[in-house]
C-alpha positions as semicolon CSV with decimal commas, in nm:
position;residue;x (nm);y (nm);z (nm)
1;X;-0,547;2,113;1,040
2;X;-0,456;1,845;0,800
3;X;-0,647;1,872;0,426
4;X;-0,892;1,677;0,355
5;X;-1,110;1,830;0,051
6;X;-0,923;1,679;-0,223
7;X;-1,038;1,711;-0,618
8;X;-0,922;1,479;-0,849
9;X;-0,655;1,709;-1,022
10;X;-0,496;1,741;-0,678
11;X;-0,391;1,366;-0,753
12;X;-0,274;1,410;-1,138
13;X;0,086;1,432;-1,259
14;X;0,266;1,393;-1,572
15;X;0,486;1,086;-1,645
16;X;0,716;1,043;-1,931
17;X;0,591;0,737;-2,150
18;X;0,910;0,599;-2,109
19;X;0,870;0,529;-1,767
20;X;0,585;0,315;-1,810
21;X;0,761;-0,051;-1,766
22;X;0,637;-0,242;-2,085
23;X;0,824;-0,581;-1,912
24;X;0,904;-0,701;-1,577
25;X;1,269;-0,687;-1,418
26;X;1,512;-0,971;-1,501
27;X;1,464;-1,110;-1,157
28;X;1,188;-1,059;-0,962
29;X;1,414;-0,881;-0,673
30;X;1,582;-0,685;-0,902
31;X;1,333;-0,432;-0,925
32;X;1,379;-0,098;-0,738
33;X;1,280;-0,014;-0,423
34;X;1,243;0,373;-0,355
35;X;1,240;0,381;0,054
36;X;0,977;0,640;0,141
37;X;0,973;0,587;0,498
38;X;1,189;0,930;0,619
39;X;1,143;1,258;0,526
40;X;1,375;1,201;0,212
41;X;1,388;0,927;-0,053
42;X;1,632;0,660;-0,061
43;X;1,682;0,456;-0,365
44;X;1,762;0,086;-0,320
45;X;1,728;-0,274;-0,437
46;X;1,409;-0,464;-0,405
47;X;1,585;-0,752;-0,262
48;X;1,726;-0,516;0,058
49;X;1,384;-0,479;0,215
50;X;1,407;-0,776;0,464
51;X;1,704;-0,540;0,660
52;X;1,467;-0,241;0,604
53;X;1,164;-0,463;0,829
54;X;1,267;-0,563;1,210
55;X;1,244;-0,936;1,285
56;X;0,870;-0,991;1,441
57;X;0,729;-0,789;1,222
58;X;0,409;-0,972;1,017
59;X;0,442;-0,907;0,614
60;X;0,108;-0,997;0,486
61;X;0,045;-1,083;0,109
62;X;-0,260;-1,123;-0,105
63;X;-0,264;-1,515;-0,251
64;X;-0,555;-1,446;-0,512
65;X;-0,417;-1,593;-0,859
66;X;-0,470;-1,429;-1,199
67;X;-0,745;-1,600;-1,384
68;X;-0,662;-1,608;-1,793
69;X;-0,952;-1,406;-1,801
70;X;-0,936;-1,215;-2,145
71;X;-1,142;-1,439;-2,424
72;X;-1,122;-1,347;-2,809
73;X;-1,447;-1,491;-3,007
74;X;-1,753;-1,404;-3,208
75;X;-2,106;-1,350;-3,206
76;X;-2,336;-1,518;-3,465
77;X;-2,294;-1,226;-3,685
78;X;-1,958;-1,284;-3,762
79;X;-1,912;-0,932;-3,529
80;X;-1,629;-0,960;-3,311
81;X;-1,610;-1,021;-2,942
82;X;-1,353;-0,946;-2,659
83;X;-1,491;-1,055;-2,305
84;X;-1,268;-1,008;-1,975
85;X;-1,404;-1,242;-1,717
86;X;-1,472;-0,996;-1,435
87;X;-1,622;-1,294;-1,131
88;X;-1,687;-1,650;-1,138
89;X;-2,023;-1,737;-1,025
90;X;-2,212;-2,044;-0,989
91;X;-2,363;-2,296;-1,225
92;X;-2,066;-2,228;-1,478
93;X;-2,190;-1,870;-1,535
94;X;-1,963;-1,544;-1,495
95;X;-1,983;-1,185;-1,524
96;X;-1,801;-1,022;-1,832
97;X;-1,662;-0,719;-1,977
98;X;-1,817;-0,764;-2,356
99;X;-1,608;-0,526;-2,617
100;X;-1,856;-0,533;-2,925
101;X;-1,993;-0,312;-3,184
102;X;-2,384;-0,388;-3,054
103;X;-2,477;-0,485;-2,750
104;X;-2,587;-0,872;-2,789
105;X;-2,935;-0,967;-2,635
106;X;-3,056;-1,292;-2,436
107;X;-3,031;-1,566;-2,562
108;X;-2,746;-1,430;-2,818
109;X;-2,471;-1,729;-2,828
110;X;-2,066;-1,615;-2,824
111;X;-1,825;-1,854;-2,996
112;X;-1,513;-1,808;-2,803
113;X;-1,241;-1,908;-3,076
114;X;-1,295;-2,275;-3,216
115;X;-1,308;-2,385;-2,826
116;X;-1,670;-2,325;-2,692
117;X;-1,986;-2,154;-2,702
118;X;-2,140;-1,875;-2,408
119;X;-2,519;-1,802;-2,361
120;X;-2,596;-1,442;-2,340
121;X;-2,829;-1,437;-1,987
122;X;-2,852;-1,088;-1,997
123;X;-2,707;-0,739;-1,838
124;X;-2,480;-0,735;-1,490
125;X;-2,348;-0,500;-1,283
126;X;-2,517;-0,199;-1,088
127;X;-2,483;-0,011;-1,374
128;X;-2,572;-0,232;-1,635
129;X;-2,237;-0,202;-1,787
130;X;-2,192;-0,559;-1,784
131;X;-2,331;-0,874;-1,904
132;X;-2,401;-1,235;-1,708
133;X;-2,297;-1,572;-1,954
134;X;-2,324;-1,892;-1,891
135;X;-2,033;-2,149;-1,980
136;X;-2,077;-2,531;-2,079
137;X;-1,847;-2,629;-1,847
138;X;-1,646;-2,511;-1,539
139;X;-1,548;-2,136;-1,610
140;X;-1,184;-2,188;-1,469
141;X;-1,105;-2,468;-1,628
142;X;-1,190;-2,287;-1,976
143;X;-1,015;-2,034;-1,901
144;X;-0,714;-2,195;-1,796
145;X;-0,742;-2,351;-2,168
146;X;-0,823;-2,075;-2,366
147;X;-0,822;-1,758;-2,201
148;X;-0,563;-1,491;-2,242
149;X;-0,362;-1,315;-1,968
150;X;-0,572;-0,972;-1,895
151;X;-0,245;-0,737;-1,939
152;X;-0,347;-0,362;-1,790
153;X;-0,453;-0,133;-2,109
154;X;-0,117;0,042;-2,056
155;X;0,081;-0,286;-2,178
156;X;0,049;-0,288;-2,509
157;X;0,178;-0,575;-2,635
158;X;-0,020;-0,955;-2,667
159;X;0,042;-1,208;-2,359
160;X;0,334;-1,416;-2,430
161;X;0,474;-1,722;-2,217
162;X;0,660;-1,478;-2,049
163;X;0,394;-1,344;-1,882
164;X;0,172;-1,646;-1,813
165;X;0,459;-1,687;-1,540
166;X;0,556;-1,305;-1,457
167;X;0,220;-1,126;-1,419
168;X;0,156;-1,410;-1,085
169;X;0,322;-1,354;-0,793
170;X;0,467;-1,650;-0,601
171;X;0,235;-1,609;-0,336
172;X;-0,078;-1,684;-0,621
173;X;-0,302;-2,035;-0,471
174;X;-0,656;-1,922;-0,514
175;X;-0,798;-1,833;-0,832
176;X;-1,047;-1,531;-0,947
177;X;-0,846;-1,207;-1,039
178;X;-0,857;-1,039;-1,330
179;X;-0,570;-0,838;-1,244
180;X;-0,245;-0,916;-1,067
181;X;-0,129;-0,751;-0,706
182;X;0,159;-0,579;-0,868
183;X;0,364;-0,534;-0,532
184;X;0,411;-0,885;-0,502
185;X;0,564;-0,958;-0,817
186;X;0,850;-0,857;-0,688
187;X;0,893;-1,147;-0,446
188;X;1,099;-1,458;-0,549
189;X;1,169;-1,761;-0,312
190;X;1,525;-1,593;-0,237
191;X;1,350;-1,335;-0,121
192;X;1,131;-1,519;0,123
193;X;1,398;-1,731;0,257
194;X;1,597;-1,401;0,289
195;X;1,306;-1,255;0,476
196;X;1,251;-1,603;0,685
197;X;1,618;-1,560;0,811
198;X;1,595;-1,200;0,944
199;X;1,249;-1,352;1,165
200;X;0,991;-1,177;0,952
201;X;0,671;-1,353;1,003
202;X;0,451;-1,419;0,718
203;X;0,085;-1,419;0,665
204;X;-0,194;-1,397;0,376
205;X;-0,536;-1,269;0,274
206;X;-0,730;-1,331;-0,046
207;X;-0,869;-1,008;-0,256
208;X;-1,001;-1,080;-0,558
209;X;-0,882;-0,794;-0,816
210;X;-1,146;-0,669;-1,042
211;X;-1,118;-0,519;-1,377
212;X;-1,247;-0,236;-1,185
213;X;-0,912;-0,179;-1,067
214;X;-0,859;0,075;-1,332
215;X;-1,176;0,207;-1,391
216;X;-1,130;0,603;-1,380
217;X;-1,258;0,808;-1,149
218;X;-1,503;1,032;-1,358
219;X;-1,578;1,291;-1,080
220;X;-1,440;1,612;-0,942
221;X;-1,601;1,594;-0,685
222;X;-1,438;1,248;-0,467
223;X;-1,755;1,189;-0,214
224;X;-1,922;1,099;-0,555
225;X;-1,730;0,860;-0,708
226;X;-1,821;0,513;-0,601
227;X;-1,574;0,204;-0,602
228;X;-1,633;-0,149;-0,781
229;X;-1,675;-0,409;-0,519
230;X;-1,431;-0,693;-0,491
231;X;-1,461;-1,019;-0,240
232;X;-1,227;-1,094;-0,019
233;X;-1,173;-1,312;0,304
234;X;-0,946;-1,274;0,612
235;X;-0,814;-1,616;0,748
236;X;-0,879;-1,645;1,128
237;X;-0,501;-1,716;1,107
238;X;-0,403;-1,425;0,940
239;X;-0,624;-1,217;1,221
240;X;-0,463;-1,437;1,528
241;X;-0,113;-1,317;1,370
242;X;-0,229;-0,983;1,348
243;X;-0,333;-0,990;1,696
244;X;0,040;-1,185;1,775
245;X;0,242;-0,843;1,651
246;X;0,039;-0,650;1,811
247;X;0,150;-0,800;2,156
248;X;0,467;-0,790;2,063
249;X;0,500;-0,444;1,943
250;X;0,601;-0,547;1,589
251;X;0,470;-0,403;1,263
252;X;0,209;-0,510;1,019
253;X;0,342;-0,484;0,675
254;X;0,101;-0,533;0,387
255;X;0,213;-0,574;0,007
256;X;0,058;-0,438;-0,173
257;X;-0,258;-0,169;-0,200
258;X;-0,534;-0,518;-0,237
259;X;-0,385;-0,652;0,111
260;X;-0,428;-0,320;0,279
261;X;-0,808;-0,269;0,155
262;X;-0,890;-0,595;0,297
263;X;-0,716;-0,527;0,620
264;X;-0,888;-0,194;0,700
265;X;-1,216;-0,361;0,565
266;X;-1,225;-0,567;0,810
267;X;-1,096;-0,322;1,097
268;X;-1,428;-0,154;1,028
269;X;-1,621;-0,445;1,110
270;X;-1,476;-0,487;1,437
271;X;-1,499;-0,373;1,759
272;X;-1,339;-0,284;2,096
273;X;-1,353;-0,698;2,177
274;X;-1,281;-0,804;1,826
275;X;-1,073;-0,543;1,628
276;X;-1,008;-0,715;1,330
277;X;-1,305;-0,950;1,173
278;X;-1,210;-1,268;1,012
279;X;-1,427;-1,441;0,731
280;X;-1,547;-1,358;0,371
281;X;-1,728;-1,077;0,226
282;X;-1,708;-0,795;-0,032
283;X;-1,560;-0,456;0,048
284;X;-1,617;-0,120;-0,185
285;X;-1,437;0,079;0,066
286;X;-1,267;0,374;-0,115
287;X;-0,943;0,547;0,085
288;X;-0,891;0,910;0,070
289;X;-0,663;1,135;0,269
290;X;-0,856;1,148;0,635
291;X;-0,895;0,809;0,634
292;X;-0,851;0,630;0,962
293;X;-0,587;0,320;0,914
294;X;-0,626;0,061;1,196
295;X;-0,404;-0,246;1,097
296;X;-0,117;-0,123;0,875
297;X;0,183;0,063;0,934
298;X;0,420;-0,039;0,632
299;X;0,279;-0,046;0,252
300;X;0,486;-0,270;0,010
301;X;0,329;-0,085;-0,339
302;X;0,443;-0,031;-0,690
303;X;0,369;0,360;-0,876
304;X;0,019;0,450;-0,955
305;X;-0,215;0,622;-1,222
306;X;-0,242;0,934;-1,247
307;X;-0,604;1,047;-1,098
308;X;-0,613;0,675;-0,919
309;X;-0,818;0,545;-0,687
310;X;-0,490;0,345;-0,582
311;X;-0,270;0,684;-0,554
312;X;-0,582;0,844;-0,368
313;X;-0,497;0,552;-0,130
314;X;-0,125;0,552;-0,078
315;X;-0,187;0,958;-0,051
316;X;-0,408;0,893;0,261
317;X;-0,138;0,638;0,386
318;X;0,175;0,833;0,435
319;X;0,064;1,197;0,353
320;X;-0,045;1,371;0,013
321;X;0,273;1,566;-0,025
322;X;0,523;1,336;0,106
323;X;0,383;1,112;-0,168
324;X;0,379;1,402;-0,405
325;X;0,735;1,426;-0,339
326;X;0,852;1,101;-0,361
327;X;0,630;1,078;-0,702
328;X;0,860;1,330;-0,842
329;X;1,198;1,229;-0,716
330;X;1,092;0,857;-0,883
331;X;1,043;1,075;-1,185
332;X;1,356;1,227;-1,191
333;X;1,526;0,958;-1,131
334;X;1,360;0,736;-1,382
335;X;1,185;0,466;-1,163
336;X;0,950;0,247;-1,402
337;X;0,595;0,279;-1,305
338;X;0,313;0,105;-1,299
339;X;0,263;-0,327;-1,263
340;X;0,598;-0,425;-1,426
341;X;0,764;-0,206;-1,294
342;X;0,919;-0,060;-0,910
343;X;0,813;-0,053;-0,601
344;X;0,764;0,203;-0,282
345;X;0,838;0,110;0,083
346;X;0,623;0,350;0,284
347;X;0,532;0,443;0,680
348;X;0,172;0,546;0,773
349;X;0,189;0,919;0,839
């Protein structure tokens, strides 16, 4: 019998901080690619995997964009205030991350820089943990102005040009993530046209990535922790071209760990008639080893946190100690982790 009562030390590991890619690869396809998908690692290039796919099969990408989503300002006070823009709501209001010494109250105004003022509406979030503001004006537009590029806490230097075009992916056409898909940063339009040639069809979803992303799991105990819910839709497209490999006997390859949530999330609203549900909604689904997988059977992904919900996930996918393994052998041979850094090809166990 397979394990399934996992704690959350059963996913830690130690990584050498120099491992921890501070910038992106020269070229997007430059990156390495450790190939997972046999019992033993192979180290490649990024830009081999179109002759590591068959033609027919269906690589599916996420196309959310990265808002500019971090915001530097101050309350009335003179206190200072750092807000990351978690969703875009309605009537130019949004819901925010607030970094501040006291929690502001109603009515409280933000100055964000010398470019525009933010009504406090009050707390957000099912914990309370976050706080609802209202813009003057369209909150993308403002951001796209004066918002900062909302690096992961593990980059530690300031947004530069640099990234402004390297933390988007070339698939990016819909905006409202606060964090990039880091598996597809590793496509460039060589690489497409590469993967065109060898008759790899191509298809998309939308998940928008929440600062939630890497929130830690706090629990022992993994039936307890509960994940931060993120909207995405599945085109009817996307589900007909699902439906298309299937006939064929071709694979569905997703890229990255946001593309393979939405997938499965809307596998489990299907049924024997209609196994994969197109549309809209918001998924919380959390994936731990004994998890089911209907739709994929190739993961495009970069390396993980320790004690993530996103290594929980690739864990489930192709088997806790194959990933274990191939976790260490990236280790030892000094593959850089985390969203600038390489990627995993892997097989559903």
């Amino acid at each position: 019998m397979p394990r399934i009562n996992y704690t959350l030390d059963d996913f830690d590991f130690s990584l050498p901080e120099g491992l921890i890619a501070q910038q992106p690869a020269p070229q997007r396809s430059a990156s390495r690619l450790l190939d997972g998908r046999g019992s033993l690692p192979v180290d490649r290039q990024f830009r081999d995997l179109p002759s590591l796919l068959g033609p027919g099969d269906l690589l599916v990408s996420n196309d959310t964009r990265v808002l500019k989503a971090r915001l530097f300002g101050q309350k009335p006070t003179g206190g200072a205030v750092e807000a990351l823009v978690e969703r875009v709501l309605p009537n130019h209001e949004v819901i925010v991350q607030l970094r501040v010494s006291k929690a502001p109250r109603p009515g409280t105004t933000v100055r964000f820089g010398d470019a525009f003022d933010a009504e406090v509406l009050g707390r957000a979030g099912t914990d309370g943990s976050m706080y609802q503001l209202k813009f003057p004006d369209e909150p993308i537009g403002l951001l796209e102005r004066h918002g900062h590029v909302p690096l992961p806490p593990y980059i530690t230097h300031a947004d530069s040009a640099s990234d402004h075009e390297r933390y988007q992916s070339v698939f990016a056409q819909r905006p409202g993530a606060v964090a990039a898909p880091t598996a597809s940063l590793h496509f460039d339009v060589e690489l497409l046209a590469a993967l065109a040639a060898r008759g790899i069809a191509q298809a998309s979803i939308t998940l928008h990535v929440g600062a939630g992303t890497f929130q830690p799991v706090r629990t022992d105990n993994l039936a307890e922790h509960r994940m931060h819910s993120e909207w995405y839709e599945v085109p009817a497209a996307t589900a007909r071209a699902i439906d298309g490999a299937r006939a064929r006997g071709a694979r569905v390859v997703a890229v990255g760990t946001t593309t393979l949530r939405a997938l499965e999330s809307a596998a489990l609203s299907g049924s024997a008639t209609q196994p994969l549900v197109s549309g809209a909604r918001e998924t919380d689904l959390f994936i731990t080893p004994g998890f089911q997988f209907r739709v994929v059977d190739r993961l495009v992904t970069n390396f993980h946190l320790p004690k993530s919900t996103l290594l929980m996930l690739v864990c489930a996918f192709a088997g806790y100690e194959h990933v274990r393994a191939l976790y260490r052998h990236a280790i030892e041979a000094r593959y850089r982790f985390f969203s600038y850094g390489d990627a995993m090809l892997l097989a559903r166990a």
